[in-house]
MDAnalysis code that builds the backbone (N, CA, C; Angstrom):
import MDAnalysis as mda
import numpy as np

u = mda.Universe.empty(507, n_residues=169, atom_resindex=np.repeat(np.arange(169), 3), trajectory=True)
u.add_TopologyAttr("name", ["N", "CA", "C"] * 169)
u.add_TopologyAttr("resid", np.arange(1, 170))
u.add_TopologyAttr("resname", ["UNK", "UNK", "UNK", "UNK", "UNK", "UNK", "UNK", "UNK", "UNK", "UNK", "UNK", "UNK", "UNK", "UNK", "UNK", "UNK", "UNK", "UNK", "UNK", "UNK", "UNK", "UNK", "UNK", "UNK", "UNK", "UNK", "UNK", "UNK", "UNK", "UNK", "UNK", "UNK", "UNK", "UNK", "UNK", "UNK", "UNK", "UNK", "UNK", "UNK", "UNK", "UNK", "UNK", "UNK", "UNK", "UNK", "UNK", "UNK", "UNK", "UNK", "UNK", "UNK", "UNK", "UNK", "UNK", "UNK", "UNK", "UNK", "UNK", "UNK", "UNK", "UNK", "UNK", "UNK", "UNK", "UNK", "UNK", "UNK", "UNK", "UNK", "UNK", "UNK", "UNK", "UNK", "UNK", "UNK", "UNK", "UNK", "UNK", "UNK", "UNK", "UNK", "UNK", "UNK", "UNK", "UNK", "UNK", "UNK", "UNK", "UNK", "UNK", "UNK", "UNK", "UNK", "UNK", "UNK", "UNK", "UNK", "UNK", "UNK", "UNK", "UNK", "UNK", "UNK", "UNK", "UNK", "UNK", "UNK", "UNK", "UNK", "UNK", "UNK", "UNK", "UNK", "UNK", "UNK", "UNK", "UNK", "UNK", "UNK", "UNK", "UNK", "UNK", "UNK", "UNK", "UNK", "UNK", "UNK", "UNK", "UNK", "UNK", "UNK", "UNK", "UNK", "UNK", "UNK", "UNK", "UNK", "UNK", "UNK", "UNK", "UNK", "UNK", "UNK", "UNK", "UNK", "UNK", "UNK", "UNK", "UNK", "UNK", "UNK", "UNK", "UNK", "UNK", "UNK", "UNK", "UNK", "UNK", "UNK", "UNK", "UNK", "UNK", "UNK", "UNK", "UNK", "UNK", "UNK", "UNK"])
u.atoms.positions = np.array([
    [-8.439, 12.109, -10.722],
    [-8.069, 10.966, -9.913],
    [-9.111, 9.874, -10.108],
    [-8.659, 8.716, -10.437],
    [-9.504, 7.520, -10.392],
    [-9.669, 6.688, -9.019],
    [-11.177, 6.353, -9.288],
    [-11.214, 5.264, -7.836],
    [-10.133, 4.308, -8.014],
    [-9.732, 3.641, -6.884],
    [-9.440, 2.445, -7.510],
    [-9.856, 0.979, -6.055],
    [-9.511, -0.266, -6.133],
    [-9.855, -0.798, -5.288],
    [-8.823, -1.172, -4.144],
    [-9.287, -0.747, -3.143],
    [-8.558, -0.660, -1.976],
    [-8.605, -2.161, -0.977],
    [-7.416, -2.957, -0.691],
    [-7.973, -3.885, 0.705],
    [-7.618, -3.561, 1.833],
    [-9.075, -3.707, 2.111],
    [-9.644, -2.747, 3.577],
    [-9.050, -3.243, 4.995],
    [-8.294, -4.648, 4.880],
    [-7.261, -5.256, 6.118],
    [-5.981, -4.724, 5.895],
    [-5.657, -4.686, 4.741],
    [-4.172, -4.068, 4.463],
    [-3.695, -2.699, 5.285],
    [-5.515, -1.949, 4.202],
    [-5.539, -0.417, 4.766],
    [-5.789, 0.140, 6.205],
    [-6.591, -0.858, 7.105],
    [-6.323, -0.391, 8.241],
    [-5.407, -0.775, 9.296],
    [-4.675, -1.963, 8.679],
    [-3.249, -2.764, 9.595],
    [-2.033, -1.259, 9.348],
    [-1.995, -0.594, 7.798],
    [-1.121, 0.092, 7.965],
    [-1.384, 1.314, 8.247],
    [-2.429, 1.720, 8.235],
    [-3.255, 3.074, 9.387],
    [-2.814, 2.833, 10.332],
    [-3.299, 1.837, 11.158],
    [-2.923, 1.606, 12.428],
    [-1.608, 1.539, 12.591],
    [-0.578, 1.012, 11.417],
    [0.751, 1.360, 11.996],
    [1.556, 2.572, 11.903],
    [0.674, 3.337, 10.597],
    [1.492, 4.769, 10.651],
    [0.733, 5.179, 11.801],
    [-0.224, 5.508, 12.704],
    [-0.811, 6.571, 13.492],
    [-0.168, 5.917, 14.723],
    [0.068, 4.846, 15.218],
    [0.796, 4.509, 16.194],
    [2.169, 5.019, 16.269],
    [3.048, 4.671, 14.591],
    [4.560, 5.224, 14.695],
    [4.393, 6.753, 14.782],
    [3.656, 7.607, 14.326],
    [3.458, 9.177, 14.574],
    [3.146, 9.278, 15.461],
    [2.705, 8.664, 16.778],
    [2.241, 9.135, 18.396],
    [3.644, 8.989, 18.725],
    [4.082, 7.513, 18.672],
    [5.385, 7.399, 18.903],
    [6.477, 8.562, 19.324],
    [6.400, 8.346, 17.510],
    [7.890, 9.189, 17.115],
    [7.947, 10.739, 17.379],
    [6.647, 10.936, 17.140],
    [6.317, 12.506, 17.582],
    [6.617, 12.740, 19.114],
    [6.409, 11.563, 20.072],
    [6.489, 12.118, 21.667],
    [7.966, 11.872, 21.947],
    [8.506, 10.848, 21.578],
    [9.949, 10.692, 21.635],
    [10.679, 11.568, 21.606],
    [10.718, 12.276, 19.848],
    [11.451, 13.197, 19.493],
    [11.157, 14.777, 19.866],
    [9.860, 14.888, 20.716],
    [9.633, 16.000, 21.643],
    [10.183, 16.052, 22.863],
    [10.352, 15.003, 23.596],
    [11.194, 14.815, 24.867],
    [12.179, 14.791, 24.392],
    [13.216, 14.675, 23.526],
    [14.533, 14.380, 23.260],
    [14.783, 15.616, 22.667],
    [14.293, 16.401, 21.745],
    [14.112, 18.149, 21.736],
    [14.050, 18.622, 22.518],
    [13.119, 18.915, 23.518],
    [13.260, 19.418, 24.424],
    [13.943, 19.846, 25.427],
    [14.519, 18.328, 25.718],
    [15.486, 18.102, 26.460],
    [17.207, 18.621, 26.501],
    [17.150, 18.147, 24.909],
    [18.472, 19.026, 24.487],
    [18.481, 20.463, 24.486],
    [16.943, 21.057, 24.094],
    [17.574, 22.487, 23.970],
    [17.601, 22.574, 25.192],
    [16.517, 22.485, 26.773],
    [16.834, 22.719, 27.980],
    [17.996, 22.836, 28.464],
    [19.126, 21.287, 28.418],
    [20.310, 21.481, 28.325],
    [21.017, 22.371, 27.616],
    [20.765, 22.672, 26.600],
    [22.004, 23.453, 25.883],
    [21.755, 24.775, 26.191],
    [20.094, 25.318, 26.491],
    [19.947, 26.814, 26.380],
    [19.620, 27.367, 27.360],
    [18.716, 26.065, 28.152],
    [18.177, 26.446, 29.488],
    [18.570, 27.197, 31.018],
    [18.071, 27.414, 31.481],
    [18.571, 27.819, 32.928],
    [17.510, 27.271, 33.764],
    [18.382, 26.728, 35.025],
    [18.189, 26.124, 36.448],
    [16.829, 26.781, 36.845],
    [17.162, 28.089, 37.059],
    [15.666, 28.603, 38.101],
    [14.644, 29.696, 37.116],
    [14.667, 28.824, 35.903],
    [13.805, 29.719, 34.690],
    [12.885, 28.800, 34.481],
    [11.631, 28.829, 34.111],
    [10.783, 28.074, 33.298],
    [11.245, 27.953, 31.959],
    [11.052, 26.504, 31.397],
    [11.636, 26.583, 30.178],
    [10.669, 25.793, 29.177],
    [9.374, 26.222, 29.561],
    [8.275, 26.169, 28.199],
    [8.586, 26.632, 26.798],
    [9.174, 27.495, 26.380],
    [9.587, 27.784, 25.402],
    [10.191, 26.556, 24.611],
    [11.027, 26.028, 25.146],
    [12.337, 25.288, 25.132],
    [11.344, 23.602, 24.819],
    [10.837, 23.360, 25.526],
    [9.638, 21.739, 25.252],
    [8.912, 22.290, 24.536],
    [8.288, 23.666, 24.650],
    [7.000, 23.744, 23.018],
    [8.170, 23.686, 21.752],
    [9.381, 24.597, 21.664],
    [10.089, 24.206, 20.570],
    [10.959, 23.073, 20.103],
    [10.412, 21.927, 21.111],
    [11.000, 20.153, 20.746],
    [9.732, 19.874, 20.221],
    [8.635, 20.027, 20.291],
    [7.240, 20.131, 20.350],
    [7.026, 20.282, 18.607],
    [7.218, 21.531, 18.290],
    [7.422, 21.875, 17.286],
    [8.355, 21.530, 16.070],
    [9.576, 21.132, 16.581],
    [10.762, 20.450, 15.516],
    [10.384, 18.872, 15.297],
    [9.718, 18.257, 16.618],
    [9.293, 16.626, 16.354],
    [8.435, 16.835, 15.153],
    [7.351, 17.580, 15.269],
    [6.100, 17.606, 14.306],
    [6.921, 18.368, 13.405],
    [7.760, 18.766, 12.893],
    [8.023, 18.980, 11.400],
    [8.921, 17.797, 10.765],
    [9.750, 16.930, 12.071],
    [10.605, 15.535, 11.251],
    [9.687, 14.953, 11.253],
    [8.782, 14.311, 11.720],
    [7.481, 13.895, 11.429],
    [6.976, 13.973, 10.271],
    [6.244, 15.113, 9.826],
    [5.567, 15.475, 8.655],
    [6.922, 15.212, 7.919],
    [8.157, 15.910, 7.790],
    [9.001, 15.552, 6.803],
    [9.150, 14.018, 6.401],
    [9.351, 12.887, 7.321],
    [9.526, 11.899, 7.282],
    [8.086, 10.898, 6.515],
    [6.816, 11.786, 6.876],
    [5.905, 11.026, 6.037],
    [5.580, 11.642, 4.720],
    [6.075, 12.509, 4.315],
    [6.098, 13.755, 3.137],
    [7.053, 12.790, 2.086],
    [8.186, 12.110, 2.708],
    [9.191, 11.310, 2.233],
    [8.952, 10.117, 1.845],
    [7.700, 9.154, 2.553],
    [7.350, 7.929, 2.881],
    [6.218, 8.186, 1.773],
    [5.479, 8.989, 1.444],
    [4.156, 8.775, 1.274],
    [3.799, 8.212, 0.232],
    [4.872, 8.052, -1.212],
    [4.754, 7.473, -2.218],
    [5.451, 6.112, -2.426],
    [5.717, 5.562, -0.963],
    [6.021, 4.324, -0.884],
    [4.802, 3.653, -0.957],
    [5.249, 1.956, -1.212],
    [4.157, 1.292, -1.367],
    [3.365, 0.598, -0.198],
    [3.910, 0.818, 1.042],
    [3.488, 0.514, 2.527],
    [2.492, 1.920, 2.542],
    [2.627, 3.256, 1.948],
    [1.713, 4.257, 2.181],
    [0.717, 4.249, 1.170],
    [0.738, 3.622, -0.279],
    [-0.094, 3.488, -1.127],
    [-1.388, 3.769, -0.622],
    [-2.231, 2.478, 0.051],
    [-3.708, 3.036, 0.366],
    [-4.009, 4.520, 1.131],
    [-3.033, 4.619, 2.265],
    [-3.332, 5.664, 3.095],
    [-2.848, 6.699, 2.745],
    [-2.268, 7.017, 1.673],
    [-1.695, 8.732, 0.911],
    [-3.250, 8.461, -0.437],
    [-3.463, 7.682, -0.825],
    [-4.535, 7.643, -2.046],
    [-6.051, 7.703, -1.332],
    [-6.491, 7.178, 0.008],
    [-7.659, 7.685, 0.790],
    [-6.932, 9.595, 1.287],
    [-5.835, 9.812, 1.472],
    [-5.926, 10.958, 2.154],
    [-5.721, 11.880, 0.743],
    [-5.488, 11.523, -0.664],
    [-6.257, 12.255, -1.710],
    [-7.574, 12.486, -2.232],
    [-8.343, 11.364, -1.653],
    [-9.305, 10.843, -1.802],
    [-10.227, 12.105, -1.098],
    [-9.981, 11.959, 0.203],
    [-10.533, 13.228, 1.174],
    [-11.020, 14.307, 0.516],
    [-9.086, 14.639, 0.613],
    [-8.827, 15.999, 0.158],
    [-9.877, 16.678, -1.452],
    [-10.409, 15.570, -2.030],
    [-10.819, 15.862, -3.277],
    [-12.563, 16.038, -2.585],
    [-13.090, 15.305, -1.914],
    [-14.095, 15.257, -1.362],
    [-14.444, 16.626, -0.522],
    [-13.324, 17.134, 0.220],
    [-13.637, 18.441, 0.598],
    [-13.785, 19.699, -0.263],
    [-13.035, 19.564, -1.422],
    [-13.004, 20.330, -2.629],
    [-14.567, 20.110, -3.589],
    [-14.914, 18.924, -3.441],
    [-16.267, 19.087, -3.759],
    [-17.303, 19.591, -3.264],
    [-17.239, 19.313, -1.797],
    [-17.708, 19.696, -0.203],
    [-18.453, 21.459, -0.160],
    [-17.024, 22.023, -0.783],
    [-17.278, 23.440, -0.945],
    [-18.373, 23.714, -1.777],
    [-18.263, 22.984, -2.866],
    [-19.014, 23.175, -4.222],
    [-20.312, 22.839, -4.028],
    [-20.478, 21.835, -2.988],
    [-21.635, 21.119, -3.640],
    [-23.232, 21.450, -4.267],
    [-23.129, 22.639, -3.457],
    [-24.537, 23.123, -3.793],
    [-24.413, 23.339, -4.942],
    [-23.910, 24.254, -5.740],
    [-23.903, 25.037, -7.161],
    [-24.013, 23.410, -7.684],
    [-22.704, 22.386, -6.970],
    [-23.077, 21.090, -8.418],
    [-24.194, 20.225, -8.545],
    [-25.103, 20.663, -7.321],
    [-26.252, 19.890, -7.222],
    [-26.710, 20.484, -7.798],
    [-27.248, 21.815, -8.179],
    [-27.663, 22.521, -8.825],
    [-28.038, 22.109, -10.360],
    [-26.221, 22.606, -10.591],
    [-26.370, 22.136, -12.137],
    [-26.404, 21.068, -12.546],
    [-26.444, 19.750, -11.311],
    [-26.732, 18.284, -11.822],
    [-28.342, 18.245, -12.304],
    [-29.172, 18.965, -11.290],
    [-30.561, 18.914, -11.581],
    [-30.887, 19.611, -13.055],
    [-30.025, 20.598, -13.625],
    [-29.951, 20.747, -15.181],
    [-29.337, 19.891, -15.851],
    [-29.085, 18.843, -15.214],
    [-28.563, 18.064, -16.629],
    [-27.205, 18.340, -16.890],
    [-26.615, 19.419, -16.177],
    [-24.898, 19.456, -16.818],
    [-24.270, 18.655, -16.082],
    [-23.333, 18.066, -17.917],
    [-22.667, 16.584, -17.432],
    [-21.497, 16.615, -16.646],
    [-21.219, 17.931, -16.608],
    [-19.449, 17.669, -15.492],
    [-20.220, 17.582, -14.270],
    [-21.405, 18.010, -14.082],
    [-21.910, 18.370, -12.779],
    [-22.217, 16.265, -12.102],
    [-22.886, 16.543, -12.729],
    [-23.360, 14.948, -13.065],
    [-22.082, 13.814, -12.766],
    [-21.158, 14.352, -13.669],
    [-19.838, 13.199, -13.484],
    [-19.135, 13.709, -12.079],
    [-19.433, 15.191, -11.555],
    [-18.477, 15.236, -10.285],
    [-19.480, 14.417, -9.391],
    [-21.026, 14.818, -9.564],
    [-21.445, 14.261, -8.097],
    [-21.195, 12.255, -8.261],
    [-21.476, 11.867, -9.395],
    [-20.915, 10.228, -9.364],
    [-20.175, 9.975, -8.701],
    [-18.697, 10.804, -9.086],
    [-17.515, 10.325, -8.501],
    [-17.817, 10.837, -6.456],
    [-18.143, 11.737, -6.498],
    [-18.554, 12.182, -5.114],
    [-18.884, 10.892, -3.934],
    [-20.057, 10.765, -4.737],
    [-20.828, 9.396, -4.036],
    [-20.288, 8.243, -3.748],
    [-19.750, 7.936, -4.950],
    [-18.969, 6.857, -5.032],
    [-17.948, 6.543, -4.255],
    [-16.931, 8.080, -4.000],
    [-15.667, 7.980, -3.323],
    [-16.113, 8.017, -1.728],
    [-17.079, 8.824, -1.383],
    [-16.984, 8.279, -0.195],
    [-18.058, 6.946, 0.601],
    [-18.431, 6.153, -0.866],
    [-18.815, 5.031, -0.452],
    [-17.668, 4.218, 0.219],
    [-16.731, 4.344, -0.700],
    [-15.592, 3.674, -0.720],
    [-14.743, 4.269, 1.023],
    [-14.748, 4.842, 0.904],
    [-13.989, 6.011, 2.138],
    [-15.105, 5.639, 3.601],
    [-16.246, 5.652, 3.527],
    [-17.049, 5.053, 4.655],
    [-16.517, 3.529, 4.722],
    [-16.897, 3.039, 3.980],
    [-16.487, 1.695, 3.946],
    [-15.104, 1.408, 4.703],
    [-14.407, 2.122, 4.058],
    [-12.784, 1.672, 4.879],
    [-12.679, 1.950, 6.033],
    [-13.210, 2.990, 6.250],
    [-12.986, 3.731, 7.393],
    [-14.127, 3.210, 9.026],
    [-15.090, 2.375, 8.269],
    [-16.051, 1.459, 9.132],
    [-17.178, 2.610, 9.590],
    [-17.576, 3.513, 8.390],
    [-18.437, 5.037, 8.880],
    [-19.710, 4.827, 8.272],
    [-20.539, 3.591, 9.120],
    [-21.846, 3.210, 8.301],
    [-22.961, 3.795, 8.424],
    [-22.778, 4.819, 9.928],
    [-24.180, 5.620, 10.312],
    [-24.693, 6.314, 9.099],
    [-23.647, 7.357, 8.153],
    [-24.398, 8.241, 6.498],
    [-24.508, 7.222, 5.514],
    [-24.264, 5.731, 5.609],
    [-23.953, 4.916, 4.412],
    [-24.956, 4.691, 3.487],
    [-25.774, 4.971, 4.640],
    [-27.489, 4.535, 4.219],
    [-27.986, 6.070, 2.819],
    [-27.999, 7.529, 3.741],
    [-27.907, 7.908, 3.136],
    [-27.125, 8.540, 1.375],
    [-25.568, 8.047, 1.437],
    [-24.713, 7.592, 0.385],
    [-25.338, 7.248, -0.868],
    [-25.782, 5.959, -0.107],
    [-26.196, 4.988, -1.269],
    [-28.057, 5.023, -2.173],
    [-28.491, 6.117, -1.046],
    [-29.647, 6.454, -1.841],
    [-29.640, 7.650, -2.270],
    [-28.722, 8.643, -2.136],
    [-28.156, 9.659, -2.945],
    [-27.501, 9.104, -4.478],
    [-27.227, 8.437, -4.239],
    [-26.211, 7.463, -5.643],
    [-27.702, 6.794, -6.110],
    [-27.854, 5.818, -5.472],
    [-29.267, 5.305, -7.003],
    [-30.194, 6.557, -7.048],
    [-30.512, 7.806, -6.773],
    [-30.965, 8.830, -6.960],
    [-30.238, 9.377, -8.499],
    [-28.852, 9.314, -8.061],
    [-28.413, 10.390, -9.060],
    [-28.548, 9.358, -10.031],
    [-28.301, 7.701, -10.491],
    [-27.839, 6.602, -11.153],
    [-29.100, 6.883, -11.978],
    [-30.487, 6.958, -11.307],
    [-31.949, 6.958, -11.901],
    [-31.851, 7.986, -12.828],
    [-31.894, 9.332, -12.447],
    [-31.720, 10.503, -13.435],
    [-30.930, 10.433, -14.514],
    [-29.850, 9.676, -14.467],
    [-28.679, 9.477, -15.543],
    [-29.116, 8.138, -16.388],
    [-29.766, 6.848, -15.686],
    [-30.396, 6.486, -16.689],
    [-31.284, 6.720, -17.284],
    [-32.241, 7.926, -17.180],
    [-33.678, 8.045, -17.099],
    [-33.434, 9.043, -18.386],
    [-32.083, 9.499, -18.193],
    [-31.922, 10.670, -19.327],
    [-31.210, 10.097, -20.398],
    [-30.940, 9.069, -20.554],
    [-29.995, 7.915, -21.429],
    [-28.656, 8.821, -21.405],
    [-27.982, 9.186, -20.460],
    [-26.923, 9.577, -20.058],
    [-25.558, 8.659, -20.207],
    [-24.521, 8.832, -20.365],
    [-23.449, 7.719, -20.030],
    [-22.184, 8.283, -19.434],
    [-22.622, 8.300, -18.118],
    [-21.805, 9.146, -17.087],
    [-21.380, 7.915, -16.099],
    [-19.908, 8.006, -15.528],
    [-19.282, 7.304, -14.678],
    [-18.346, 8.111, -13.828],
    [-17.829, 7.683, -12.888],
    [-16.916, 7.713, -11.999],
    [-15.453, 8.134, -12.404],
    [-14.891, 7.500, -13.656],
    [-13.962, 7.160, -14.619],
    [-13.742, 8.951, -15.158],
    [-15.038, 9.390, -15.736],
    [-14.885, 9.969, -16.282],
    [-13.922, 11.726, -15.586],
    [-14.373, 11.615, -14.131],
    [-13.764, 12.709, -13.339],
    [-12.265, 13.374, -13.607],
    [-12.506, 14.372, -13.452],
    [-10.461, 15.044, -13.138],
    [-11.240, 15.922, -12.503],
    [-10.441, 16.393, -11.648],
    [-10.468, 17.040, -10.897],
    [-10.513, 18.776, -11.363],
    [-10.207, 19.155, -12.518],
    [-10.379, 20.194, -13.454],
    [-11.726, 20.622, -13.049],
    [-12.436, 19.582, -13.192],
    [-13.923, 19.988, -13.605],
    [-14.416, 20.522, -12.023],
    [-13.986, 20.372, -11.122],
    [-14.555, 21.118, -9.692],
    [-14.211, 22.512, -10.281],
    [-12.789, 22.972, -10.891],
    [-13.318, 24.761, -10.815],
    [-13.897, 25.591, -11.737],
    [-14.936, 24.806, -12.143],
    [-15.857, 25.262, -13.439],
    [-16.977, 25.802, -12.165],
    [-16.579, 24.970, -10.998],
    [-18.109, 25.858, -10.276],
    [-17.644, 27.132, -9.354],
    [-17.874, 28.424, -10.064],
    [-17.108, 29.143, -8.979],
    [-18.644, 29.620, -8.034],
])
């Protein structure tokens, strides 16, 4: 996966409008589940928790279905490509020790994952307005930038796939 450049008003006008329409649509279509099965299955002098946790449950799967459907639209563009973005970051997350490791040897996938690492969640703080680690980020990155020039290296961001995370088992 490549970085790419994100605008950060776009991306949080339509954050803010998918997480609003999912509070929404999710409570709606739980009262309106609910409701129907109560009616259709329920009884008068029964508790019918069952019956609202399973509107509960069917909202949050048209939900997820409905953004599962949406997500390669171009209104979801930034916010399905930050929530790959993540997802790749936690996959490094796991790793990181072994790739710090073998970055301090000099191995170049190691080297090209932690770039892209740094980089992506420069980008990912940034959007997301998460400046308290930013500090640290960015002197982790001219850390690693020094070693890679220092070794006449020619390692980038670019160079990543995602392949190269399961070389570290």
């Amino acid at each position: 996966m490549q970085l790419m450049n994100i605008d950060k008003a776009r991306y949080r006008k339509h954050l803010n409008i998918v997480i609003i329409g999912f509070i929404t649509t999710l409570l709606v279509l739980a009262l309106t589940f609910g409701q129907l099965l109560i009616f259709s299955f329920g009884q008068a002098d029964v508790n019918n928790f069952r019956y609202n946790l399973l509107g509960v449950v069917l909202s949050l799967l048209a939900c997820m279905a409905a953004l599962h459907t949406l997500k390669t639209s171009d209104f979801f563009k930034e916010i399905y490509y930050v929530w790959q973005i993540k997802q790749i970051q936690n996959l490094i997350y796991r790793k990181l020790k072994k790739v710090k490791k073998a970055a301090k040897d000099l191995e170049q996938e190691a080297l090209i994952i932690l770039t892209f690492y740094y980089q992506s969640q420069q980008q990912v703080y940034q959007l997301d307005d998460n400046t308290i680690t930013m500090t640290k980020i960015n002197k982790d990155l001219a850390d690693l930038q020094e070693i890679i020039v220092n070794n006449n290296l020619t390692i980038n961001a670019e160079q990543f796939d995602k392949k190269l995370i399961t070389s570290f088992k």
